[in-house]
C-alpha positions as CSV (number, residue, x, y, z in Angstrom):
1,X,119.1,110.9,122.4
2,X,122.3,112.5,122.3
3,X,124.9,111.4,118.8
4,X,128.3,110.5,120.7
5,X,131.1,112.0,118.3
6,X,134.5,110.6,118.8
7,X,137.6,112.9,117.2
8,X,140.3,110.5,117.1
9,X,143.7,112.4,116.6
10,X,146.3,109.2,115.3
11,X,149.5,110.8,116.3
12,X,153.3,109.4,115.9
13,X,154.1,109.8,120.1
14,X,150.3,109.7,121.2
15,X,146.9,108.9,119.9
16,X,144.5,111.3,121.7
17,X,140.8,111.7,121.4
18,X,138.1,113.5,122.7
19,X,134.3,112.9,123.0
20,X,131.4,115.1,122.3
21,X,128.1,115.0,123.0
22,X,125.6,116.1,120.7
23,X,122.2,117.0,121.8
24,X,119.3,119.2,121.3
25,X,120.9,121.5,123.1
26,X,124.1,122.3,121.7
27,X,127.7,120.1,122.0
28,X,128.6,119.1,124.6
29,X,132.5,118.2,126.2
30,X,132.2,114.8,127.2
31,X,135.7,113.7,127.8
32,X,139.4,113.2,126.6
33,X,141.7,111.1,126.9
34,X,145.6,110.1,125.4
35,X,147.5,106.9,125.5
36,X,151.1,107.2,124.4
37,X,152.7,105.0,121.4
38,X,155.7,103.3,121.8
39,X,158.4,103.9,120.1
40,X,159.3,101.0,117.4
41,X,162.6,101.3,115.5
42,X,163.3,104.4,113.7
43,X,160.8,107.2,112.7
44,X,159.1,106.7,109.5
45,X,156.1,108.3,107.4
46,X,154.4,105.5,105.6
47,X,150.8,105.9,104.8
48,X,149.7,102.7,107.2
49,X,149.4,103.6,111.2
50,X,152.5,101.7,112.5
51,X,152.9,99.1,115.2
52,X,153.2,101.4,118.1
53,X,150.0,103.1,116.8
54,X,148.0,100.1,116.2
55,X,148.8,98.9,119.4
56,X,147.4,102.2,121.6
57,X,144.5,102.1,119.1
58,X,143.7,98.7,120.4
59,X,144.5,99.0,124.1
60,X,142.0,102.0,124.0
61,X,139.5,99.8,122.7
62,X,139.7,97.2,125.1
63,X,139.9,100.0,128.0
64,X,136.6,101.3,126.5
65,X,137.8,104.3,125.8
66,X,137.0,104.1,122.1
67,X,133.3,102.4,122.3
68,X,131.2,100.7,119.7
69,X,128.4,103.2,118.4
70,X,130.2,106.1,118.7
71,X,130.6,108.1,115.3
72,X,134.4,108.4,115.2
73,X,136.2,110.9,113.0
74,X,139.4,111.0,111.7
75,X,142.0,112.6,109.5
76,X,144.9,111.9,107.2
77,X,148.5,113.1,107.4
78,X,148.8,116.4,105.2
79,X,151.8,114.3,103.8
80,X,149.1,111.6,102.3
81,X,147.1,113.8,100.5
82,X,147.5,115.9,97.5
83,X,146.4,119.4,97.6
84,X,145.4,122.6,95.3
85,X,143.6,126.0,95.7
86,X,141.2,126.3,92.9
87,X,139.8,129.5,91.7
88,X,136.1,128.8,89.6
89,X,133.9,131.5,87.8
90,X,130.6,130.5,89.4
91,X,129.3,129.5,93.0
92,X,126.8,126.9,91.8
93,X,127.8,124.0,94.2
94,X,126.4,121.2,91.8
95,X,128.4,122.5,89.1
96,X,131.7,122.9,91.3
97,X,131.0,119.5,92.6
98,X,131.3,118.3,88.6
99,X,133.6,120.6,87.5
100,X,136.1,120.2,90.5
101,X,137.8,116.6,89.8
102,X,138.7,117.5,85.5
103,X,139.8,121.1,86.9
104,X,142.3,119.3,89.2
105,X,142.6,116.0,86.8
106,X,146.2,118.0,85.1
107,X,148.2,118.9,88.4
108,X,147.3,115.2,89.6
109,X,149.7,112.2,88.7
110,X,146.6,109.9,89.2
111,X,144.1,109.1,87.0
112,X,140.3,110.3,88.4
113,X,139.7,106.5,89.0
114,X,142.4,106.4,91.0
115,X,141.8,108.5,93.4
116,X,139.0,110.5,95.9
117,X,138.6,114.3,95.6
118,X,136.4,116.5,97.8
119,X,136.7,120.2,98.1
120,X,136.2,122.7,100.9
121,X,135.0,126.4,100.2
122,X,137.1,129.2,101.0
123,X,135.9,131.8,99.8
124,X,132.8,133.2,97.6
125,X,131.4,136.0,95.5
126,X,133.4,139.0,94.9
127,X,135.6,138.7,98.1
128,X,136.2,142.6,99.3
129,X,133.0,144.5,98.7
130,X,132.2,143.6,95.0
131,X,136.3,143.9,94.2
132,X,139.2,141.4,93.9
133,X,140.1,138.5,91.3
134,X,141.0,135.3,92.2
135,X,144.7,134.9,90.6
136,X,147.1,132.3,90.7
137,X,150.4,133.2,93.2
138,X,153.7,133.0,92.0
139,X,153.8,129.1,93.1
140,X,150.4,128.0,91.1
141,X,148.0,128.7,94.5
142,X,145.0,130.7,93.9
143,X,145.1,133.5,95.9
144,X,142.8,136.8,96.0
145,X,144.0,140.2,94.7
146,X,142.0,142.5,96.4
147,X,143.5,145.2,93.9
148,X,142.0,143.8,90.9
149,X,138.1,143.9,90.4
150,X,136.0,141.7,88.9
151,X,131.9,141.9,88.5
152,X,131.8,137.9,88.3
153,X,131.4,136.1,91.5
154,X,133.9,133.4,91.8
155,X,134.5,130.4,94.0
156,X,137.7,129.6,95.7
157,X,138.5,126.3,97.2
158,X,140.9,124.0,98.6
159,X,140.8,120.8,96.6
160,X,141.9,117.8,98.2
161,X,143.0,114.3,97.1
162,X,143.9,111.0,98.1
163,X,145.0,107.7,96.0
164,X,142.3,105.1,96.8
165,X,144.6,102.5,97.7
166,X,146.2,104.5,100.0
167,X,142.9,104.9,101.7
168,X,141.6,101.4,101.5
169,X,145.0,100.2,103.2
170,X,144.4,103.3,106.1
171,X,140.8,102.1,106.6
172,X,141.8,98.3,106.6
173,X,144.3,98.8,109.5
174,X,141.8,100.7,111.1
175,X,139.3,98.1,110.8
176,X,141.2,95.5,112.0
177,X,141.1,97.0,115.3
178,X,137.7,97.3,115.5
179,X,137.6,101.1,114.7
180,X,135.4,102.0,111.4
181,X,135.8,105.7,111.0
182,X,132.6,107.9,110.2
183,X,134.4,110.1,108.1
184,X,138.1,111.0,107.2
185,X,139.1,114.5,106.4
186,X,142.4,116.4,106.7
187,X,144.5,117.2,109.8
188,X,144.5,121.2,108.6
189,X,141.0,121.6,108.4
190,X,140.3,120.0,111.8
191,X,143.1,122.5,113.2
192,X,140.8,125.3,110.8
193,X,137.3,123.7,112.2
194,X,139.2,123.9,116.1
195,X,139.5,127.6,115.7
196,X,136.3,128.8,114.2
197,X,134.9,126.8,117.3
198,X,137.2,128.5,120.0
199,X,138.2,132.2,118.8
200,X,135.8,133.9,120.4
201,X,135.9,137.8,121.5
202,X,137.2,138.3,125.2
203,X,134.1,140.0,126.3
204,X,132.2,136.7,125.1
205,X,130.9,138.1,122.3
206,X,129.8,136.3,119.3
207,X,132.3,134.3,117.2
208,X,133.6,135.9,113.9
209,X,131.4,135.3,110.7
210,X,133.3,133.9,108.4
211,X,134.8,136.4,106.1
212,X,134.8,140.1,107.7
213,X,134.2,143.0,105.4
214,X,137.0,144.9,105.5
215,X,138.8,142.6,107.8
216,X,142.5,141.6,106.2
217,X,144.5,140.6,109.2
218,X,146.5,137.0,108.9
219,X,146.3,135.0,111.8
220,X,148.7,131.4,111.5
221,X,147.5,128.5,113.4
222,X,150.5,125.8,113.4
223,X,150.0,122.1,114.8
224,X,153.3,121.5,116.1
225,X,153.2,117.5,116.1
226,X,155.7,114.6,116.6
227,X,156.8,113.9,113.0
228,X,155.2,116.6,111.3
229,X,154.0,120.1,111.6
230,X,150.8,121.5,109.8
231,X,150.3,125.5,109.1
232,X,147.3,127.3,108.7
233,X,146.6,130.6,107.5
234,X,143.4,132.8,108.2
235,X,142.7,136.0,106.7
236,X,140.1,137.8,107.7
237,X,138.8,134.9,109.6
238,X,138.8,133.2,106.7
239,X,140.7,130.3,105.6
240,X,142.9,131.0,102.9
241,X,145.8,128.4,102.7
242,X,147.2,125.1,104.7
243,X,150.1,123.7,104.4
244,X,152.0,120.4,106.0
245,X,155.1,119.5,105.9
246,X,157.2,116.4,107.5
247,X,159.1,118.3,110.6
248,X,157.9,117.9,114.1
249,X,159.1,117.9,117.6
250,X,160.9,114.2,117.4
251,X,163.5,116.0,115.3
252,X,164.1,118.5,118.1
253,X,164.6,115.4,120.4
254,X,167.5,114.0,117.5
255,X,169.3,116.9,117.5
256,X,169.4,117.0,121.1
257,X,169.9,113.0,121.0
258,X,173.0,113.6,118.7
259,X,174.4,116.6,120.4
260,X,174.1,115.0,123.5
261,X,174.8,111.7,123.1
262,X,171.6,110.4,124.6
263,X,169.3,107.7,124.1
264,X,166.1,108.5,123.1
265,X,164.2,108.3,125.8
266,X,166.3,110.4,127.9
267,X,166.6,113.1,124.8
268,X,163.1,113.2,125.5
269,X,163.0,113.6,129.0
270,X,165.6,116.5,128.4
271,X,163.7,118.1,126.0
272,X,160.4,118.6,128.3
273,X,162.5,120.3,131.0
274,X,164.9,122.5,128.6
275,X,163.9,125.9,128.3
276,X,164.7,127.8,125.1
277,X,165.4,131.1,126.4
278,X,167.9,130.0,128.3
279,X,172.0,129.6,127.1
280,X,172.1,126.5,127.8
281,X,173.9,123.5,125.9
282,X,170.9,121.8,125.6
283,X,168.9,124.7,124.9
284,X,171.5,125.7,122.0
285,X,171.3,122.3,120.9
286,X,167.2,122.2,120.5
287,X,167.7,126.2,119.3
288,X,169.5,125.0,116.0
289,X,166.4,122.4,115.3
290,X,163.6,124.9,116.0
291,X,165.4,127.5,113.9
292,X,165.7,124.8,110.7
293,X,162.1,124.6,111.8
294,X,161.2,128.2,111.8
295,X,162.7,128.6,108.3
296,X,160.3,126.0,107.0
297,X,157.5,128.4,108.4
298,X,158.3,131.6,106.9
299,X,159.0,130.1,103.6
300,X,155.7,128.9,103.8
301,X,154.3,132.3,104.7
302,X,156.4,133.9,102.0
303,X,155.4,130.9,99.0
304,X,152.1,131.0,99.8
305,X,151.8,135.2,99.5
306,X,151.9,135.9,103.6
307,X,153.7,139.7,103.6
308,X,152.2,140.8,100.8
309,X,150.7,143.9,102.7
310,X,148.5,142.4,105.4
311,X,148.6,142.7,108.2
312,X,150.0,139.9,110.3
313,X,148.3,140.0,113.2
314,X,148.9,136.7,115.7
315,X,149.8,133.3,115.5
316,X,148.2,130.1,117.8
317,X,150.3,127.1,118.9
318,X,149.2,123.5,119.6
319,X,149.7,120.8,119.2
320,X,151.7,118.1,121.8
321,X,155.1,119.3,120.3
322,X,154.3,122.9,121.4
323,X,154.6,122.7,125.0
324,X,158.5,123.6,124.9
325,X,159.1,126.5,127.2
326,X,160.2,129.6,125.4
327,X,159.0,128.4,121.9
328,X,156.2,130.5,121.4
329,X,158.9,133.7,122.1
330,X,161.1,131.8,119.2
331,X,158.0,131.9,117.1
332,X,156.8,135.6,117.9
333,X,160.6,136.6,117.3
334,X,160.6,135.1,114.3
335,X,157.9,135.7,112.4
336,X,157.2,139.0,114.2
337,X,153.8,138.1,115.5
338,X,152.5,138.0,118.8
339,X,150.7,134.5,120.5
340,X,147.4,134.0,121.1
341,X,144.8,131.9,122.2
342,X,140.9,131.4,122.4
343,X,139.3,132.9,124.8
344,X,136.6,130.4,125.2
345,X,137.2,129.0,128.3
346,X,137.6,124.7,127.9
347,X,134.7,123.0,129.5
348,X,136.1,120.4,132.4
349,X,137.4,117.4,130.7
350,X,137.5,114.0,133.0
351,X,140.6,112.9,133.7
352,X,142.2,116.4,133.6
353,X,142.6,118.3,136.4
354,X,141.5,121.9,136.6
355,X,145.7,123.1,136.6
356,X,145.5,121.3,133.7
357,X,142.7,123.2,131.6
358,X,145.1,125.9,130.0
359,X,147.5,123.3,128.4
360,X,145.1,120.5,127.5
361,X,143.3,122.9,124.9
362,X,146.4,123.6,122.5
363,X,147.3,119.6,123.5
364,X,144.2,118.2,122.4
365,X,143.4,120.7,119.1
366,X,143.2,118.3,116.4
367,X,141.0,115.7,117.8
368,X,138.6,118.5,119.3
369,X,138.5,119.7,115.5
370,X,137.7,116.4,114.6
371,X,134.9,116.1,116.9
372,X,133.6,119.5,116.0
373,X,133.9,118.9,112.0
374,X,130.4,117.2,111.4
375,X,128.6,119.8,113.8
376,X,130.3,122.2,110.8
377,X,129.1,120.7,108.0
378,X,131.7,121.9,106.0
379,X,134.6,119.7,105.9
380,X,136.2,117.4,103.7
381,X,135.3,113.9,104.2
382,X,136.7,111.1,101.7
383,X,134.2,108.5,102.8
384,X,132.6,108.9,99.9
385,X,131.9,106.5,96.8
386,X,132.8,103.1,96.8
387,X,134.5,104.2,100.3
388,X,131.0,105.0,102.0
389,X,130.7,104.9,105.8
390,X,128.5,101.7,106.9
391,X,128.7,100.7,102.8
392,X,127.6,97.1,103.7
393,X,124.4,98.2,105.5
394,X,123.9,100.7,102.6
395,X,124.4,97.6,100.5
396,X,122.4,95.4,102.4
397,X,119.6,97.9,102.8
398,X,119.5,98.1,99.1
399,X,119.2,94.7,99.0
400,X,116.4,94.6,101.2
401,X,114.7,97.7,99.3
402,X,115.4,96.1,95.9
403,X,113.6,92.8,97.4
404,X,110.8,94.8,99.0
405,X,110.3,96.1,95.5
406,X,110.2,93.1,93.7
407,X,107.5,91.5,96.4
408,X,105.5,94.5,96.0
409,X,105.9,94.6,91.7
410,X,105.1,90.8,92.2
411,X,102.0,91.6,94.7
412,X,101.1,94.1,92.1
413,X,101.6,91.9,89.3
414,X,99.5,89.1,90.8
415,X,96.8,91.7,91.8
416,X,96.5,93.4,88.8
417,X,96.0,89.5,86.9
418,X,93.2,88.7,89.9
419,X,91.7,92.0,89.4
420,X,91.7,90.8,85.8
421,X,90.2,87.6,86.0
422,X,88.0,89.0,88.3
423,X,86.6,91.3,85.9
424,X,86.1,88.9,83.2
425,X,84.3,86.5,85.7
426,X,82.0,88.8,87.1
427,X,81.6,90.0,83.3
428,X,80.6,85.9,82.1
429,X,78.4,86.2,84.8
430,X,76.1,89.0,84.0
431,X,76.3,87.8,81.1
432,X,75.2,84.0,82.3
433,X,72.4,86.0,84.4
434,X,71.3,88.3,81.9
435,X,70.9,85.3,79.3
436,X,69.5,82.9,82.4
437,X,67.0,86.4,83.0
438,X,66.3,86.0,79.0
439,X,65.6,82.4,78.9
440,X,63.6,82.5,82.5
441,X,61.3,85.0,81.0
442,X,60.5,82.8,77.8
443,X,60.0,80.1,79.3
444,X,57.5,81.3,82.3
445,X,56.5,84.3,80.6
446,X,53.4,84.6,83.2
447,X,56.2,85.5,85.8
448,X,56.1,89.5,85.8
449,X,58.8,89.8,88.9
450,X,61.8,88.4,88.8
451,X,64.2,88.9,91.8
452,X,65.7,85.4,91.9
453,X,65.5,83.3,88.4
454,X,67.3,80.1,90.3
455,X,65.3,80.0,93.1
456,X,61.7,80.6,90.7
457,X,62.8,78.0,88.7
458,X,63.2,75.9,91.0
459,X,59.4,76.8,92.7
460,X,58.3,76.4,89.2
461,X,59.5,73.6,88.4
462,X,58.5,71.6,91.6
463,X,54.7,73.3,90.5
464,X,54.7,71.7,87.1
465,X,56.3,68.0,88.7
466,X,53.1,68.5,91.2
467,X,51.1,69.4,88.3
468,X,52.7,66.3,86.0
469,X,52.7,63.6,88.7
470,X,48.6,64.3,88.2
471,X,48.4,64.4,84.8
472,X,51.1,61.5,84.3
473,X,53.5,63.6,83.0
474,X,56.4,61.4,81.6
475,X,54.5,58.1,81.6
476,X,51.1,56.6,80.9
477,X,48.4,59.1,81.6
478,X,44.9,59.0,82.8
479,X,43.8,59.8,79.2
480,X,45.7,57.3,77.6
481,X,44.3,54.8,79.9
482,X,40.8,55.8,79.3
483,X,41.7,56.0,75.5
484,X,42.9,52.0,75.7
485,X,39.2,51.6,78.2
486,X,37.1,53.7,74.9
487,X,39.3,51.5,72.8
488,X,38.0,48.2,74.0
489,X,34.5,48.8,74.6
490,X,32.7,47.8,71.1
491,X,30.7,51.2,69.7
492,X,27.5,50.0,69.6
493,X,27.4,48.9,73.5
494,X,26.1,51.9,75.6
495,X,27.7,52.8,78.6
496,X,27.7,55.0,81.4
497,X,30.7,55.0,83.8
498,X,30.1,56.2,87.1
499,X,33.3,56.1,88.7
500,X,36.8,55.5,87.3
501,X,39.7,55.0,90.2
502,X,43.4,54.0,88.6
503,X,45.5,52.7,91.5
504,X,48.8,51.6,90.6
505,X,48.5,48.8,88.1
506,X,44.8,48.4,89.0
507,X,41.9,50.1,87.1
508,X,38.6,49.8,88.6
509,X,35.5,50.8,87.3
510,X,31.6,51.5,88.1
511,X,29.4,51.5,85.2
512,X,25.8,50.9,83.6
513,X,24.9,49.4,80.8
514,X,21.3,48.2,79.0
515,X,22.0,44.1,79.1
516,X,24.1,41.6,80.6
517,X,25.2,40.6,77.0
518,X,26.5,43.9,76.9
519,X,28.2,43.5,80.0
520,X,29.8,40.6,78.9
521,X,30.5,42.5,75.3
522,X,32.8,45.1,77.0
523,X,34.4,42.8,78.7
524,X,35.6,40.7,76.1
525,X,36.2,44.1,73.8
526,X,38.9,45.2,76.8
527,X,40.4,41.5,76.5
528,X,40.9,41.3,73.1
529,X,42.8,45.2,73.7
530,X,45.7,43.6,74.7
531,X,46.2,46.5,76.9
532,X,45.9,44.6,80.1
533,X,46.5,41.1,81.8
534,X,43.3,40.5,83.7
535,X,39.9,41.6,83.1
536,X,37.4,40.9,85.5
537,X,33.7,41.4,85.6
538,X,32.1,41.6,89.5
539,X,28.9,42.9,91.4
540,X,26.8,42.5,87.8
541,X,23.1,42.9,88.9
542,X,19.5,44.6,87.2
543,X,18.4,47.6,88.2
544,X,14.8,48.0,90.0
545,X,13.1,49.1,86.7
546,X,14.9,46.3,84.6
547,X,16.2,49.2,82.2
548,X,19.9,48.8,83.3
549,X,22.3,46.5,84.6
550,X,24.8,48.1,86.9
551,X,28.9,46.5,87.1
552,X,31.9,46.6,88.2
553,X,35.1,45.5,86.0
554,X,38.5,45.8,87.0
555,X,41.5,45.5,85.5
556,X,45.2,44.7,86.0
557,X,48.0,46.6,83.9
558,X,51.7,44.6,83.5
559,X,53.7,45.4,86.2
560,X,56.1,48.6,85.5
561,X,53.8,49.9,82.9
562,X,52.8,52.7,85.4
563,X,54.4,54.3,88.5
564,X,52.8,54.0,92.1
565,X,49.9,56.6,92.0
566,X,46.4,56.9,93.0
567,X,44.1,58.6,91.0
568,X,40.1,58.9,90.5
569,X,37.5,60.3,88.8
């Protein structure tokens, strides 16, 4: 799925923008578009987009033209921000990244708190060949004296800084319009990032790396906006200083305004159809404010270290302000320089039309910088910090992770104590099994395999109940009955049971004896016993050879004195 990158350029006359598409394929042109601000009052430079901007910003919106999910880019006025060329002895980019905000902390009046700082590399290593020092100009800049060698590779950079309140006030308006910037960097690096994308050979060859051995020819790129202008200057295709400062193309429409005597919006009418090669009266007029203008330039170039021997080789104008006919000739007269332009040709852009292509490139610079900036990589971006692009859903995913793990120290937590307890259970219980084994084995040592101590004694158990129930196990047993019957029978009487049947609470029994005084001997021996409540004597008769006399005597146990069970012998 293509990333939709939206390079928003917040101008003082116009807020332009222009879409890119970025695929697997390359980047893409989508489209552009501008929407011009009305004029409020008199020109200022605060640090908050005005009225008139706040206004386009939010008719765009509701046009669609800016659209929710697109990863918009923007950049501060070089007026807003503080800036420095630092020179370092080392190229480690973790160390420059530490070292960068105490190396600027002294030329700053803000203390580190106060502010965001984020660098862009300019240049690296020894920077012609192994030779040239990284000095300081005459005005404090680091600048490179290819004269001078050095054998330590050094890093030069342009530092940037912006006061945090400044920022959070920029964002805020921004936000209340229902735009929430992606990143914010700086107009001259955008102009910087615009270039590197669109200076390419004539013959279509391959762009220029960025530093070419050998190569020391300047080439000025100057963003000629409304209220301001921004300047900057490659060497060697390399970027080696920018520079803004608060002049732009509204003071060429209040010179004419003043000269002429006209209101402002027909100054500006006038000013689009003057043409500054001409001798004129308007042209004069606007001549006298582009020259105030063009003095501003050169004492930049000359400042900064421009003439010190290079080469100077072209110059590129953009920008909405630098449309005026005859300017560029102004400019190349000047400064001694001849115009130039990419030679990439501009992809279509809907909404222009094809005679359109050749001005809407310069026109539409910055915010096709913009666009191109993350595809670089390289650009300052303050959203950084406490100012973090989508900080709440950072925040919130924090949140989220920090909850998820808590629940998962908590699941581990609550694991770890039922792996615990776990452990010690199934511990007790081979313990409880191995002394169960132990006591199973004393008790039936005859019981060689054990597999299942429970379930054996439970079988042996029910064995020795079948085995009690016959013997009388836990109450009165056959043998103490017939020790109570032995009991009662007087010693001297002979007897011979032939059948002994205990039924309940009913004894009955078969016997022979040698008289019937005998008989009637045993049965008063069993009454006086005590033992049971009836005794009585039945089916006494002699036997054939009057030897014997055969009986039957049965007797009755209280009730509950034996369980119900039938038993003979």
């Amino acid at each position: 799925m293509a990333q939709i990158i939206l390079g928003l350029d917040i101008g003082r006359s116009a807020v332009k923008g222009v879409r890119i598409a970025r695929t697997l394929r390359g980047l893409r042109l989508v489209d552009a578009f501008e929407r011009k601000v009305e004029r409020r009052g008199e020109r200022g430079r605060g640090d908050l987009p005005n009225e008139g901007q706040i206004e386009a910003l939010r008719q765009l919106r509701s046009e669609g033209k800016i659209r929710p999910g697109d990863m918009v880019v923007v950049a501060l006025p070089g007026h807003l921000v503080s800036t420095r060329e630092v020179t370092l002895p080392f190229t480690d980019p973790k160390r420059l990244r530490q070292v960068v905000p105490f190396e600027v902390e002294g030329q700053l009046p803000f203390d580190l708190e106060e502010i965001v700082i984020d660098y862009q590399l300019l240049r690296q290593g020894a920077p012609v060949g192994e030779t040239g020092k990284a000095s300081p100009d005459p005005k404090g800049r680091a600048a490179i004296d290819p004269d001078k060698p050095t054998s330590a590779e050094v890093s030069q950079l342009l530092v940037s800084a912006v006061p945090k309140a400044m920022l959070r006030r920029y964002l805020s308006a921004l936000q209340a319009v229902g735009i929430d910037p992606s990143a914010v960097g700086v107009d001259a690096l955008s102009l910087y990032t615009f270039y590197q994308q669109f200076n390419q050979p004539a013959s279509g060859g391959k762009k220029r790396d960025l530093v070419t051995e050998g190569d020391r020819s300047e080439h000025l790129l100057i963003d000629l906006g409304a209220s301001k202008t921004v300047l900057c200057l490659l060497q060697g295709g390399a970027l080696r200083w920018v520079r803004s400062f608060p002049i732009g193309s509204d003071d060429f429409t209040e010179a004419l305004q003043r000269e002429a005597g006209l209101s402002w919006e027909e100054a500006e009418k006038r000013k689009e159809e003057v043409d500054l090669s001409a001798r004129t009266p308007m042209a004069e007029s606007v001549q006298k404010a582009v020259s105030s203008w063009l003095t501003e330039i050169e004492k930049s170039l000359s400042l900064t270290g421009g003439g010190d021997g290079a080469p100077r080789a072209s110059f590129y104008l953009c920008g909405g302000g630098g449309q005026l006919r005859g300017l560029k000739e102004l400019i190349a007269q000047s400064l001694q320089m001849t115009p130039e332009a990419p030679n990439e040709p501009l992809p279509p852009i809907s909404g222009l039309d094809a005679a359109h292509l050749s001005t809407a490139l310069p026109r539409y610079a910055e915010a096709l910088g913009l666009a191109l900036s993350p595809a670089q990589g390289t650009q300052i971006n303050f959203r950084q910090g406490e100012f973090i692009f989508g900080k709440e859903s950072i925040e919130r995913r924090h949140r989220w992770v920090s909850i998820g793990l808590v629940s998962l120290g908590l699941l581990a937590l609550m694991g770890g104590d039922f792996y615990l307890r776990y452990h010690q259970k199934e511990k007790k219980f081979q313990e409880l099994k191995q002394e169960l084994r132990s006591e199973f084995t004393k008790m039936f040592p005859q019981t060689k395999n054990v597999s299942n101590e429970v379930e054996q004694t439970r079988a042996a158990i029910a064995e020795r109940k079948r085995s009690g129930d016959f013997l009388g196990v836990g109450e009165e047993s056959p043998l103490d009955v017939l020790k109570v019957v032995t009991a009662g029978i007087p010693a001297e009487v002979r007897i011979d049971v032939t059948e002994l049947v205990i039924d309940g609470s009913k004894i009955r029994i078969e016997a022979q004896t040698d008289s019937y005084d005998s008989v009637d001997r045993i049965r008063g021996g069993l009454m006086r016993v005590g033992h049971f409540q009836e005794v009585n004597v039945s089916d006494a008769k002699i036997s054939a050879d009057q030897s014997k006399v055969s009986f039957r005597i049965q007797l009755t146990m209280p009730e509950g004195g034996k369980g119900e069970r039938k038993r003979s012998s």
